[in-house]
C-alpha positions, -999 to 999 in steps of 0.1 A, spaced: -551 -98 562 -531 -118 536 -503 -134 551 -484 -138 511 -452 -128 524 -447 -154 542 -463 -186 524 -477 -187 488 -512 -198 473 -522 -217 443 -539 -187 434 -526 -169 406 -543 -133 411 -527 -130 446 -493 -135 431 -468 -105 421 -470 -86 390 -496 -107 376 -525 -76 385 -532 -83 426 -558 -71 438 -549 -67 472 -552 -32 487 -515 -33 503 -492 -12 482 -471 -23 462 -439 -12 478 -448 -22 511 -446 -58 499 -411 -77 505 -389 -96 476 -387 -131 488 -351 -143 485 -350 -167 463 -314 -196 459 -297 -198 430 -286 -235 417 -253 -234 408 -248 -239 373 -239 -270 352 -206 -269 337 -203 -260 298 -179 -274 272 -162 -243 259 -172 -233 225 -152 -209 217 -115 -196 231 -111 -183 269 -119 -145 267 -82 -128 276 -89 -110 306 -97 -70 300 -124 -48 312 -155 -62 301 -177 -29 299 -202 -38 328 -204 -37 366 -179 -61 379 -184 -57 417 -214 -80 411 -202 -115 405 -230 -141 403 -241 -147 441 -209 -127 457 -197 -92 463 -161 -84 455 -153 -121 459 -153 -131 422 -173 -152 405 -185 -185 414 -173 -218 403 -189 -229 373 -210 -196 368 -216 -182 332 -228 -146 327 -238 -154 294 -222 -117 285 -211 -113 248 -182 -84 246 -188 -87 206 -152 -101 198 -153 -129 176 -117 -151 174 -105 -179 149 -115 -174 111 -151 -177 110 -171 -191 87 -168 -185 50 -132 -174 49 -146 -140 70 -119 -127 103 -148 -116 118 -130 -80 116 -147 -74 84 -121 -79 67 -124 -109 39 -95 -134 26 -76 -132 60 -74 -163 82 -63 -164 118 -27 -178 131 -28 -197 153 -8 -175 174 -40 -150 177 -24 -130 148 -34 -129 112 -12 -140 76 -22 -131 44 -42 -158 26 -30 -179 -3 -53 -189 -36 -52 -232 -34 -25 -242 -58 -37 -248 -97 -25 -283 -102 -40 -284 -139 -19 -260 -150 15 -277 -125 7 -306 -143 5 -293 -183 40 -273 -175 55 -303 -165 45 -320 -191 54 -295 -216 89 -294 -203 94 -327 -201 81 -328 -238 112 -300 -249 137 -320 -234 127 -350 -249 131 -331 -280 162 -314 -276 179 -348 -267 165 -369 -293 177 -342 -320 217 -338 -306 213 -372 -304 203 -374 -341 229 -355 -353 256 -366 -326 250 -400 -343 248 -390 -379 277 -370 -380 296 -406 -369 285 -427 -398 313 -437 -423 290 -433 -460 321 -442 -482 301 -466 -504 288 -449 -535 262 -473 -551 260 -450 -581 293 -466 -594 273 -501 -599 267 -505 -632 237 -524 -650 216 -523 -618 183 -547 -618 150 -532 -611 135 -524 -578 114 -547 -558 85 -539 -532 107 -545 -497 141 -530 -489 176 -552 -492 202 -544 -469 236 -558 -476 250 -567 -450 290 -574 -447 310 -585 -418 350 -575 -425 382 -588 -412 394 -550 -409 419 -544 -380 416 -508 -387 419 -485 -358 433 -518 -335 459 -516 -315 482 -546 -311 469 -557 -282 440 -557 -292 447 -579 -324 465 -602 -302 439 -604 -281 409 -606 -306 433 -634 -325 429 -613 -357 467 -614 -371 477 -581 -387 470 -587 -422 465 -556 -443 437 -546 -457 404 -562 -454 385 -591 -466 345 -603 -464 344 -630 -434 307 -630 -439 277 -618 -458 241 -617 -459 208 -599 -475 185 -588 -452 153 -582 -468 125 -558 -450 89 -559 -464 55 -563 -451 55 -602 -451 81 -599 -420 120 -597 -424 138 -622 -444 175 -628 -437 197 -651 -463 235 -658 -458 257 -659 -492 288 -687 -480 320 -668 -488 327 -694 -503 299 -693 -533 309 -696 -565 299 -665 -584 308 -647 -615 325 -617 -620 304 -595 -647 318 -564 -659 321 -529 -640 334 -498 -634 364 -494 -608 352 -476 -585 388 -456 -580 394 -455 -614 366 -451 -633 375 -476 -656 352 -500 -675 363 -537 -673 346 -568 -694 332 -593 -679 353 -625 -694 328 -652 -675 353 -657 -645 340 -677 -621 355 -671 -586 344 -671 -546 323 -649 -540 347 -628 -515 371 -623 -544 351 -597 -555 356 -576 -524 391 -582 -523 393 -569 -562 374 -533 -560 357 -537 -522 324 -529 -516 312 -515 -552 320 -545 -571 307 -569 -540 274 -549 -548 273 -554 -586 284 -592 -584 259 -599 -561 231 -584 -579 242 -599 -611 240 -634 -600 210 -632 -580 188 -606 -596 179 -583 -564 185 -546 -563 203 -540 -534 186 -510 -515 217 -499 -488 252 -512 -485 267 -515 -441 299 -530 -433 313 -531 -398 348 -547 -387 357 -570 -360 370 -542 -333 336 -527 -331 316 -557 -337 335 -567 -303 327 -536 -288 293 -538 -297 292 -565 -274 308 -552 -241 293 -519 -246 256 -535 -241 272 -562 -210 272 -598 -234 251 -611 -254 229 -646 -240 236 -671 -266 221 -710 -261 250 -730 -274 236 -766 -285 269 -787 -289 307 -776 -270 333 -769 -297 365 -753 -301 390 -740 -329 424 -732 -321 423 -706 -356 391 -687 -336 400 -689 -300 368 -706 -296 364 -728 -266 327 -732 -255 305 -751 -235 270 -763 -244 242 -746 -231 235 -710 -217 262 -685 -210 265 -646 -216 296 -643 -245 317 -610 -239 330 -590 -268 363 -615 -278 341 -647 -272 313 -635 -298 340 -629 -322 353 -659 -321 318 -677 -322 312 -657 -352 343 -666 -373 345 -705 -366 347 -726 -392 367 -757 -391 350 -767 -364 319 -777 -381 315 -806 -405 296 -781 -428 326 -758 -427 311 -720 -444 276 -736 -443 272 -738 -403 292 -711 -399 266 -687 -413 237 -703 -395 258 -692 -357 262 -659 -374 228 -655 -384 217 -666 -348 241 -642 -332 234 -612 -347 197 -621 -341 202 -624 -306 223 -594 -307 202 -571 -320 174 -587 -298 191 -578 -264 201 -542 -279 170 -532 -287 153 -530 -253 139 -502 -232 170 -505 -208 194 -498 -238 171 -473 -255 165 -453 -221 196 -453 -204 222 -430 -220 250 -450 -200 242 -481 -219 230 -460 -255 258 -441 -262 288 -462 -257 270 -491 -278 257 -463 -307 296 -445 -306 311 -483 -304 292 -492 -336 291 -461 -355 331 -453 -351 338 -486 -375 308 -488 -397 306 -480 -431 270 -472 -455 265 -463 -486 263 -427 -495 221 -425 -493 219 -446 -463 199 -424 -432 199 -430 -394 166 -437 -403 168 -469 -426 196 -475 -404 172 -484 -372 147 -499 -396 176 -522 -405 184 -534 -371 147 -536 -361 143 -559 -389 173 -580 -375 155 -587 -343 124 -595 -358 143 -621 -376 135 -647 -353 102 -635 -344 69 -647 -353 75 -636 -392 109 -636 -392 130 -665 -419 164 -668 -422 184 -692 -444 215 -699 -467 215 -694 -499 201 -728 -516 233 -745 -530 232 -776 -557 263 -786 -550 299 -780 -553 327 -769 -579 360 -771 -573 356 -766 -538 332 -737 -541 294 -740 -534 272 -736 -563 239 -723 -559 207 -740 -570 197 -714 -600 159 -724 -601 155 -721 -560 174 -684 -564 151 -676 -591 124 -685 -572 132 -669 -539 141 -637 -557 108 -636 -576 91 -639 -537 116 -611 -522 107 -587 -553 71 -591 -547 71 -587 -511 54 -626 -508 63 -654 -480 92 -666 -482 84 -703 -494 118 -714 -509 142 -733 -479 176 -729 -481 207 -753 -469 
């Protein structure tokens, strides 16, 4: 008899359930027990199942009876409950476009956020408001100019040249002052006004060109219309400074004298007197000057240093209106004021001016409230006017007095054929070639 029960053979016919021949029967044959290896711990892979009935016969629990499982020991049973999100946005419910909390429960999903579209509303509003300022601003600062100078009362007018020709006037008006302030500014309280300086500033495509005419020039007065009046008046040949004619019929006649003796059509006509040329100046913080030599005039109030330093509103004025000072009297006056207003208009037109409302509005409302344009003058040729003033000094840029020959009882005479010359250049939009004094 086969002994199997107790040992085993190599013999794979004798074994169990592989077709044994042997004529015990089958039941009479004994299960050998066989140990179970405990087994290995696992890593979890997915969250500990909550405990619930689990649909099966829990009185077995691995090797024990009633004594729970054993340490370590995985059924490998699947209840069919799935928890997190899944894969591919699925709950695992069925249901799609849900995701779980992390809390076990479930919130409503959320398309990603279109940051294309974020990006061209921004832009778009940022473009309207852009808009809406520049235009109040537009008409916020047109609605300030002064245009009280009507260049259709020039008679006998020369013609047009390629470029445009600014007039530019600085007056000694106190209008608007207050005492202090005259005190302060050492204006005196003259009435009316009078030209303290004047220039042409000429914009064309050979870069700006910017020529002081001494107030002291000796010019002649031609005939014109009054321009209260209406009245014609000959020209008898008087020969006078050239600030006389301001001081006769203002700005109108200042325009027809100086395009009488020089030739030029002049294009637009700004004047600005000295309380908002000063606060010009303090509105925008100073303007850096490089002073080469110290001077000082008791007349001005001018007391500076050489070198470096940041003038303030009542210093620029008085820089400006020197005179005595100088061994060239008018002459070196109007090279500091050339070099001022250069510098001014250099330091104001910078993105930190332009950009900054706090520093833009005070310095536009400062200037506008005391200057005065001709009657076709826009905010337009306005800017390109003091554009042109900073590119003065630039690469392109000339500037120069008015070539002088000499002198007549006390007043400067220009040098005709040089005027002529520099005239002919300015009309045809060439380099300026011609040097002045």
């Amino acid at each position: 008899m086969n002994d199997w029960p107790d040992r085993r053979t190599g013999d794979r016919s004798e074994r169990y359930g592989r077709g044994s021949a042997s004529p015990q029967p089958e039941g009479a044959r004994s299960m050998p027990h066989v140990q179970r290896r405990p087994a290995q711990p696992r890593t979890p892979q997915r969250p500990q199942v909550p405990p619930q009935s689990q649909g099966y016969d829990d009185r077995y629990q691995g090797g024990g009876y009633g004594n729970g499982p054993e340490p370590g020991y995985d059924s490998g049973y699947n209840t069919g409950q799935v928890y997190g999100s899944g894969s591919g946005g699925s709950d695992g419910r069925g249901g799609g476009g849900r995701r779980g909390g992390g809390d076990g429960g479930y919130v409503q999903g959320r398309p990603a956020p279109d940051w294309r579209r974020r990006i061209k509303l921004g832009a778009l509003t940022l473009v309207v408001v852009v808009l809406a300022v520049s235009i109040s601003t537009y008409f916020w600062a047109d609605s300030k100019l002064k245009r009280e100078v009507d260049l259709s009362k020039v008679i006998e007018r020369p013609e047009s040249g390629d470029g445009t020709n600014y007039l530019i006037v600085g007056s000694d008006s106190r209008e608007g002052m207050s005492a202090e302030e005259k005190k302060r500014l050492r204006t005196g309280s003259a009435e009316g006004k009078r030209t303290d300086s004047m220039m042409i500033l000429h914009d064309g495509s050979n870069g700006p060109t910017l020529i002081s005419l001494p107030r002291d020039s000796n010019v002649e007065i031609p005939s014109f219309k009054g321009s209260e009046s209406g009245k014609m008046f000959q020209g008898t040949g008087r020969q006078v400074k050239l600030n006389a004619a301001y001081a006769e019929d203002g700005p109108e006649l200042l325009v027809r004298t100086v395009e009488f003796n020089t030739g030029l059509r002049i294009d637009h006509y700004v004047e600005i007197g000295f309380g908002g040329f000063a606060k010009i100046v303090d509105a925008i913080g100073g303007v850096e000057l490089d002073i080469p030599k110290a001077f000082k005039d008791k007349k001005s109030g001018a007391d500076f240093q050489a070198g470096k330093q940041t003038l303030n509103g009542e210093q620029s004025l008085a820089f400006v209106r020197t005179r005595y000072a100088f061994a060239g009297s008018d002459l070196d006056r109007t090279k500091n004021q050339q070099k001022f207003l250069a510098a001014l208009a250099s330091q104001t037109a910078t993105p930190s001016t332009i950009i900054n409302p706090f520093k833009l509005y005070p310095t536009m409302g400062a200037g506008l409230d005391t200057l005065i344009v001709d009657k076709d003058m826009s905010l337009w040729a306005l800017g390109n006017m003091f554009f042109a003033m900073k590119g003065v000094t630039g690469g392109d840029g000339t500037s120069m007095n008015m070539p002088i020959s000499g002198s007549v009882g006390g007043n400067l005479v220009w040098d005709k054929a040089k005027v002529k010359q520099l005239v002919q250049q300015l009309n045809n939009d060439e380099k300026v070639t011609v040097k002045g004094n």
